[in-house]
Structures are given as C-alpha cells and as structure tokens.
C-alpha positions in Angstrom: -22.9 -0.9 17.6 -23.4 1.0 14.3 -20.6 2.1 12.3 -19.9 3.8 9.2 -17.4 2.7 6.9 -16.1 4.8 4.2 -13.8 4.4 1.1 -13.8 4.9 -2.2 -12.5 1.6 -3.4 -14.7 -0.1 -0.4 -13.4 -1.5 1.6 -10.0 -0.6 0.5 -8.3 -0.9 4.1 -11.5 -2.3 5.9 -11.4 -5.3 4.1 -10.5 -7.2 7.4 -11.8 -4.9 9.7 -15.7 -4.9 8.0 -16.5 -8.6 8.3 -15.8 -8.6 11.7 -17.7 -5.6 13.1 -20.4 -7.6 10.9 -20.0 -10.7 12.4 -20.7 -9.6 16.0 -24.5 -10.3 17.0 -26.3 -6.9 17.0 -24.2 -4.6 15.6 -25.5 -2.9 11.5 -22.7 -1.8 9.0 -23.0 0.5 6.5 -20.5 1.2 3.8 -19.8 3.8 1.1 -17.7 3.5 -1.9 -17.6 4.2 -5.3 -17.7 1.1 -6.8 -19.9 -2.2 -5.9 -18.0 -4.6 -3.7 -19.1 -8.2 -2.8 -19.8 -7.7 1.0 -21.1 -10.4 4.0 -23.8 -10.4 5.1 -24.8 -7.8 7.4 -23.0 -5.3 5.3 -25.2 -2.3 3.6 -23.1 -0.9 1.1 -24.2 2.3 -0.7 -22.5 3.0 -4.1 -21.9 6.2 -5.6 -20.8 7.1 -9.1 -17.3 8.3 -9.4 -17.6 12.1 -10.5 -16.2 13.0 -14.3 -12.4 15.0 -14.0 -12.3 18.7 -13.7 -12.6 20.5 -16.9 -9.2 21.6 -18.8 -10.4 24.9 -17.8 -9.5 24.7 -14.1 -6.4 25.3 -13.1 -4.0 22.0 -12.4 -2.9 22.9 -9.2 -7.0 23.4 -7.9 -7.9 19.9 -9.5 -7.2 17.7 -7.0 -9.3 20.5 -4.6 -12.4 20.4 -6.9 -12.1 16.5 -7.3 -12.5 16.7 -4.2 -15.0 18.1 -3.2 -17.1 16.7 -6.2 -16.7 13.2 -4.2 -17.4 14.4 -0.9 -20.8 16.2 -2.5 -21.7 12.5 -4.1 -20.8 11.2 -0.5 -22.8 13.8 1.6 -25.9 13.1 -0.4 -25.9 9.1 0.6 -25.1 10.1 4.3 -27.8 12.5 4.5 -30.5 9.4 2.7 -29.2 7.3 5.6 -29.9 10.0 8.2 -33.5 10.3 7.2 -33.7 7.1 7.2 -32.6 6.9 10.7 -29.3 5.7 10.7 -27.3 6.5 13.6 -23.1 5.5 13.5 -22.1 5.0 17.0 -18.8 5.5 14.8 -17.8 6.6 11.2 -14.4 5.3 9.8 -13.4 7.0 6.4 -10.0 7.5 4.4 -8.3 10.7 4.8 -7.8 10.4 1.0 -9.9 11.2 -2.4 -12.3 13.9 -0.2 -15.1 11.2 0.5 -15.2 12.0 4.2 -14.8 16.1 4.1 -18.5 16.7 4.9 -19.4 13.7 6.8 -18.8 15.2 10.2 -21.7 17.7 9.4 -24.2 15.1 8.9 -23.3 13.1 11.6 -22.2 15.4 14.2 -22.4 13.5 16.7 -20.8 10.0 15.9 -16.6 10.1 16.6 -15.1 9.9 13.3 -11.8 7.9 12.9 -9.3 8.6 10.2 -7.6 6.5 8.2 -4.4 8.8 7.8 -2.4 7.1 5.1 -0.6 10.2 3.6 0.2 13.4 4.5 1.9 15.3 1.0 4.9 17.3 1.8 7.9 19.2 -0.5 10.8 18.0 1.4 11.5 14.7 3.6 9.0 12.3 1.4 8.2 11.1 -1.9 8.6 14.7 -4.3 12.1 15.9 -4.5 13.9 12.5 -3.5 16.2 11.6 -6.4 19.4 12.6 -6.7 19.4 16.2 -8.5 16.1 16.0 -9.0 15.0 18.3 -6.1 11.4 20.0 -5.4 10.5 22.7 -7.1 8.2 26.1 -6.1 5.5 24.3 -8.5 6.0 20.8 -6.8 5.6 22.7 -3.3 2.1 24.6 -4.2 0.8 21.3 -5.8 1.2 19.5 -3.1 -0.3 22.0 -0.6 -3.0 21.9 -3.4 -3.3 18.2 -2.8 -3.2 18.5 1.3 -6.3 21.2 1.4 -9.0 18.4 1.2 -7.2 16.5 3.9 -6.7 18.6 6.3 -10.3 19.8 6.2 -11.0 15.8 6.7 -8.4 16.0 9.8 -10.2 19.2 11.3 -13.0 17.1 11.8 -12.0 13.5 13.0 -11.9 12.8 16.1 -8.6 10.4 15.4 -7.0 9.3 13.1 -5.5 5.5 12.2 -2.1 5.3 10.4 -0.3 2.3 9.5 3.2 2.9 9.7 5.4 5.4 12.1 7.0 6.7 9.3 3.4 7.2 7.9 2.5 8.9 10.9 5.4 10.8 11.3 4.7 12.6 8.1 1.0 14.0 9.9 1.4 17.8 11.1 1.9 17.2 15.0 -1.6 19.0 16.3 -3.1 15.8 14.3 -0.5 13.2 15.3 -1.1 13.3 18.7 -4.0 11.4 17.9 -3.6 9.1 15.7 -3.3 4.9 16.5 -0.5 3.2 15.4 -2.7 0.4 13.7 -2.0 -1.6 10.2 -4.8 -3.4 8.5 -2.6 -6.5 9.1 -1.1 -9.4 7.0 -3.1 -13.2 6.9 0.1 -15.3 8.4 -1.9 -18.4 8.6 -2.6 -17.5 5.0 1.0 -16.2 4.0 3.1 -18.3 5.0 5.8 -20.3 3.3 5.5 -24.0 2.0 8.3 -25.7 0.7 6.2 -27.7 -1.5 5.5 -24.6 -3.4 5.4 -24.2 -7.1 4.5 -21.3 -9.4 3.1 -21.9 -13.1 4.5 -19.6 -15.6 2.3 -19.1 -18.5 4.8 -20.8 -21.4 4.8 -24.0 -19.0 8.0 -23.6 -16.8 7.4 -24.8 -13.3 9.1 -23.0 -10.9 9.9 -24.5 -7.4 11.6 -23.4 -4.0 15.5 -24.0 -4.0 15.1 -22.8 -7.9 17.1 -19.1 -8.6 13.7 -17.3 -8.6 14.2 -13.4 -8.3 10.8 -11.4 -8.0 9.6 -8.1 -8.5 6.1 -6.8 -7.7 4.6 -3.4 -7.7 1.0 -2.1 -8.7 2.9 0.0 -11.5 5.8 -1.1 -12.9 7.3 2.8 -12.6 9.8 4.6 -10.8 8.0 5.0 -7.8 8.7 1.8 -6.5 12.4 1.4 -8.0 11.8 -0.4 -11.4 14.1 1.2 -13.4 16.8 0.9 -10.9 15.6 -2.9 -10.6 15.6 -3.6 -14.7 19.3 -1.9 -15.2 20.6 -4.4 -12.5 19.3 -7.5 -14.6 22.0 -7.5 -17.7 24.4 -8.0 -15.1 22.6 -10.4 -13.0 21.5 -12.5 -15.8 25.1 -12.4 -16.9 26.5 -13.1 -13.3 23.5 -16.4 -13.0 23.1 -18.3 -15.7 20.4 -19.9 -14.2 18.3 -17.3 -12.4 14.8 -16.5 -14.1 13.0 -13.6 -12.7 9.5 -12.8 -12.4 7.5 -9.2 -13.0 4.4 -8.7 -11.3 2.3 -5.1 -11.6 0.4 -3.5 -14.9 2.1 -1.0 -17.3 0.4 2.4 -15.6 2.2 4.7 -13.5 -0.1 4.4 -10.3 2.1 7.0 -8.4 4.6 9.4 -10.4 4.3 10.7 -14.4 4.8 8.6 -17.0 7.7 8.6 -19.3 8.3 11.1 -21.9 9.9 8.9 -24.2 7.4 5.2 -24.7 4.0 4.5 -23.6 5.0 2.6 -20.4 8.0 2.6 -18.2 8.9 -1.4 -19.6 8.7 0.2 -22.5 10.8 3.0 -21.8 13.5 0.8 -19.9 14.0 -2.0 -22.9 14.7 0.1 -25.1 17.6 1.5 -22.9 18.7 -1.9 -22.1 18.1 -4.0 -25.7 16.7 -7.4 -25.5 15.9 -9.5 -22.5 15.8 -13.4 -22.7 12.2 -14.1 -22.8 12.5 -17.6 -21.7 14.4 -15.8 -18.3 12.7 -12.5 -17.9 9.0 -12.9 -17.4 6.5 -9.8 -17.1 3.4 -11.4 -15.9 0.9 -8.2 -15.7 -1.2 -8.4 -12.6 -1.8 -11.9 -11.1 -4.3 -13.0 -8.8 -3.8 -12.6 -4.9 -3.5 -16.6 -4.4 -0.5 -16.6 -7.0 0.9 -14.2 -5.7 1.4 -15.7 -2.3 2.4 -19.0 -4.6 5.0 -16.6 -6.4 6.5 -15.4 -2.7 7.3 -18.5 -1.9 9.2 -19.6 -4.8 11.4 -16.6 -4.2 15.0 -16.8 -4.2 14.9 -13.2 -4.1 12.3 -10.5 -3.4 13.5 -6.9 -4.5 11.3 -4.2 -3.0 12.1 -0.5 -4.2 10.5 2.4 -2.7 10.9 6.2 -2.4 10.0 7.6 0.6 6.1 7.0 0.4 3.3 4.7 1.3 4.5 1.1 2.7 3.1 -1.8 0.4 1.0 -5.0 1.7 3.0 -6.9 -1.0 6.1 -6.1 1.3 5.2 -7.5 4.3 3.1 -10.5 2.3 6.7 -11.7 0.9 8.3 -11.8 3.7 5.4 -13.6 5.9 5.6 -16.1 3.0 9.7 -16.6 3.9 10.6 -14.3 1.0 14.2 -12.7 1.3 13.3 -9.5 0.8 16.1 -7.0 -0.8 15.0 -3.8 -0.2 15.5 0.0 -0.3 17.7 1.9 2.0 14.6 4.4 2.4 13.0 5.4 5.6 9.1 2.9 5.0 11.5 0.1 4.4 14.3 0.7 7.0 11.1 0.4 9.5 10.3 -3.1 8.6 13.7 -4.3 7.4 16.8 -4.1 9.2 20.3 -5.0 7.1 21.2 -8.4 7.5 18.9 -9.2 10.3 15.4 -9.9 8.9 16.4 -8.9 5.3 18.9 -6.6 2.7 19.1 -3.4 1.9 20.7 -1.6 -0.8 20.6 2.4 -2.7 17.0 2.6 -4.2 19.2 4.5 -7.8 21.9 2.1 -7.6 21.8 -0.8 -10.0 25.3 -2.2 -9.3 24.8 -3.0 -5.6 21.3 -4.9 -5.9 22.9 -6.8 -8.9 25.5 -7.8 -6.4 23.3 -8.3 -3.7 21.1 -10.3 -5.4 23.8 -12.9 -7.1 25.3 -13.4 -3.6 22.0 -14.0 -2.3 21.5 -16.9 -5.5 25.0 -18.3 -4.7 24.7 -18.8 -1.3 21.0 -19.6 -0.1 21.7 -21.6 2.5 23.7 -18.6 4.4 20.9 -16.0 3.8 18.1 -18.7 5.2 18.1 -17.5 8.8 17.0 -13.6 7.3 14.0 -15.4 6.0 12.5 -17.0 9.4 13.4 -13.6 10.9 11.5 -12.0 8.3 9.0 -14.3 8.9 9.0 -13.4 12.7 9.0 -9.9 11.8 5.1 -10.1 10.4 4.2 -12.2 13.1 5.4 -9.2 15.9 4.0 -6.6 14.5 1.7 -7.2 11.3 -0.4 -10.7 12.2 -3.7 -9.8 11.6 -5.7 -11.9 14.1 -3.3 -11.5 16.8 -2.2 -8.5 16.3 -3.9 -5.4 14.0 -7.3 -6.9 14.2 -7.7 -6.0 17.9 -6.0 -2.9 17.8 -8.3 -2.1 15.1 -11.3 -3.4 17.2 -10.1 -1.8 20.5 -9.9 1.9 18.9 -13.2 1.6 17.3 -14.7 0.6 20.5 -13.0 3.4 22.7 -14.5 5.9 20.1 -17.7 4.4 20.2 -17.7 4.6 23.9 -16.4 8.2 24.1 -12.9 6.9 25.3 -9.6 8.0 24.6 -7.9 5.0 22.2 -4.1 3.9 22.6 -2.0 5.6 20.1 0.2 2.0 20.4 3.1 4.3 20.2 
C-alpha cells in the first residue's frame, strides 16, 4: 500500500499512525509538512517552506482564506513532483486544518482521501462567545465563517473524514458527519502509566514525590483558553488553605488559542499583577518541559486541574489521567466526555475560582478517599484511548477500507 500523509507540523497526529504503515513489508510512505521531522525508515518526507502572512493590506477577516490557500499552492506543487515522478497513494491522509490538503484531491483524483477533522469553527455552541457576558458578536460570526471557507473546500473533497472526539465530531455540518470515524490518535498506556516510585526534579533542587501535595497545571499557552486565569485566582486561597501544597506550571507564555491580554505581555504577567506576589519556593512556572517529564510530573500529582472552553480535547488530558493523575476538570462539554463527576475524576465551573480552590484542598486533605477516581481514570484511557489496543487499529482498519474502496466503521 502507498499512502500519503499530510500535515503541516508532520506528523502532527500521525505520529503513531506513520511508523506503522512504514513498518509493514511493501508498503512506501510519503509525507508533507512544513517543517523537517526525524522520520523511520521507510518514510519520504517532502518539506515545504511555510508561506510569509498576508500583507496588512488584506482584509482580516480574508487572512486566514489567503493563508490558506498560499499553503495549499506550496503543497500542490510537491504533490504534482511526486506524480511525475510516479507516485501513486492507494490513500492520502491530510488535516482538515491550515489549507495543506485543499487541492490535493485534484492531483490525485483517484486515491480516497481521509480527513483528519479536528475542528469545525462555529459562533454559538463552541469555543467563541462562551464566557459569561461575553457573547459572539456579528464580527466574531463572519470571522469564523472566514476561517471555515478553507475547510469545507477540504471536506467537499475527502472521501471521510477522522475525528477524535464526539464532541469534536458533533461540531462537523451533518452532510460531512455521516462520514467521519470516531478514531483518536491514542495515548502510550504502557508508556503513561503511574509509578509510585516517581519523583519530579524541580529546577531550584526540590524533589517532589507521590503522596507529596503536588497540584499541576499544564497547557501549551498558559491563557484563557484553557482556564488559567480561573486556575491562578484559586491559588491565594489554596496556598492559604495548604500550607504545604506546591504547585507546578507547565506551558510557554504565548496565547496558542485566544488574544492576548491588553494590559502585560503574557497572561502570567497579566494575572500576578492582579493577584500580587506568589511564594516562589511554592508556585513554580516551569515553561515547556520535555514529554518524558512530563509523564514524571503526572505522576507526582496530587492534583491535575484541566480547564477548557468548549474546544479541542488535549493529549495532556488523557496522558494525566493514564499516569493515575486526579484530574479536576471543567464542567464543559470535551471534558464532560472523558470525565464524569466523582466517577473517574472532578468537575468544577471553568470561571469559578472558589469551587476549584475548594475542590482542590479537599482533594489534598483527603487522598486516600479520592484514590479509587484515579484507577478509574486510569481504566478510562485504557477503554477508549490505549493506543495499541485500541486507536491504532481503528486507525489501521479505516485506512485499509479506504484503500480497498470499502465503506470504514464510523465506531459510533
């Protein structure tokens, strides 16, 4: 089998996927992403060079169009080298996002194209217009069907489509959601998994262990998007309430999501300044760490607070609670699929900082009561996230129905 693999951070969700369509005998890989990626063997990537942003002159809300469409021009030109060359998918796999795969059905006309359908943009029921008085505007509303215009020339021309989530999917109009798998990339649980031996090195020498009052925190941006102002105004209290608790900030000072604040550079910025001074030697903002520390940091976890508006589901989520995290979460729809109250985990308002403060000091007082959420956390993964026994062959299964001309299980 050949397959195509598409994505501009390659191989962004095929990172599991890609070595093992390599690693069966016979079958040739290609890839194409905007930025070099060490690959197996077996795997032809092609890079491309990200195009510059639209000029100042275009108008915002026909940017994300444009950018578009620059990408899928820088993509078309490496998928029309490989057709002269004599490359042939038996299947092409590309991101709905970015605009990489708009044009790819052209060139290879033939091959089934699957669609990794993450995100589908939308003024009411999702991510814009969620916080309390804050609702979508007619600006917010034209942007965002701005935004979908790439997309849904990528979803007029796949043949499926892949999404991750049901919430996810759910967001898809429904002429496209009748065909799209129910398929996430998956979670490592013989990798993530917890180890009461565990330890985590902080940088000024502090060893922290499991049984210690270790609350985490980890998002790409540290921004409202994924709760973190809601998460910092619940630490005075907290800190107040547990003398001994430390807790520990993982993500980088860029909004990856939503704007940035209009009055400091960064978001932590923004939010010490509203709350004063934070004891250093308990409040520790560690940047981005590597992924291996990260699993190390999960496991130390007291406490796990996961915030989220209505939007994409992280990896980090489901990572925590494979590691035996006890995840406090969001009462918002991508987290009520994973987490249900006081079964597998907590849930509490995502603009709230009294109740998580709460939430989280019982859960330090009493870890002994809250253990049984963390093995059912735990079990959680293993259901319906495990990567080799799970995701993997779903993944496998629908790219091998395509490739056959066969209708895949949407694993409803």
């Amino acid at each position: 089998m050949k397959v195509l693999l598409i994505h501009p951070n390659f191989p962004g969700q095929y990172a599991h996927v890609m070595p093992a369509l390599a690693a069966r005998a016979g079958n040739r890989v290609v890839g194409i992403g905007a930025r070099s990626f060490p690959v197996p063997e077996g795997v032809d990537l092609r890079v491309y060079d990200p195009p510059p942003p639209p000029e100042e002159a275009v108008p915002p809300r026909l940017r994300p169009a444009q950018a578009a469409l620059a990408r899928a021009e820088r993509v078309a030109r490496i998928a029309i080298d490989l057709r002269r060359e004599g490359f042939r998918p038996d299947a092409v796999l590309g991101h709905i996002g970015w605009g990489d795969t708009i044009f790819i059905k052209d060139i290879f006309p033939e091959a089934p194209f699957l669609l990794y359908a993450e995100f589908f943009y939308s003024a009411t029921g999702a991510d814009v217009g969620h916080e309390p008085g804050k609702p979508a505007t007619l600006q917010d509303a034209v942007r965002l069907r701005a935004m979908n215009m790439p997309m849904l020339s990528a979803m007029q021309a796949a043949d499926w489509g892949a999404a991750p989530t049901r919430w996810q999917r759910e967001r898809f109009p429904e002429w496209f959601r009748q065909k799209i798998s129910l398929v996430h990339e998956g979670v490592d649980t013989d990798l993530c998994r917890p180890d009461p031996e565990a330890r985590f090195d902080l940088p000024d020498g502090t060893v922290l262990r499991r049984g210690d009052e270790v609350v985490t925190y980890v998002a790409r941006g540290l921004e409202p998007y994924r709760g973190f102002p809601t998460f910092m105004r619940a630490l005075p209290t907290l800190l107040a309430a547990r003398p001994a608790a430390r807790v520990v900030i993982v993500g980088g000072d860029q909004a990856s999501y939503g704007r940035a604040p209009e009055s400091a550079a960064t978001w932590r910025e923004a939010m010490l300044a509203e709350l004063g001074p934070l004891d250093p030697a308990r409040v520790h903002f560690l940047g981005r760490i590597p992924h291996p520390a990260l699993h190390a940091l999960f496991r130390v976890s007291a406490a796990h607070v996961y915030l989220t508006v209505p939007f994409v589901l992280s990896w980090s989520v489901l990572e925590a609670m494979a590691c035996g995290a006890l995840v406090i979460g969001s009462a918002t729809p991508p987290v009520q699929e994973v987490i249900e109250d006081g079964v597998n985990g907590l849930l509490t308002d995502l603009y709230d900082p009294a109740p998580l403060a709460a939430r989280l000091a019982e859960v330090l007082a009493d870890p002994a009561r809250h253990a049984p959420l963390r093995a059912a956390a735990r079990r959680t993964v293993e259901k319906r996230f495990d990567l080799r026994r799970v995701c993997l062959p779903r993944q496998m299964a629908v790219i091998e129905a395509l490739a056959a001309r066969k209708r895949p299980l949407t694993y409803a």
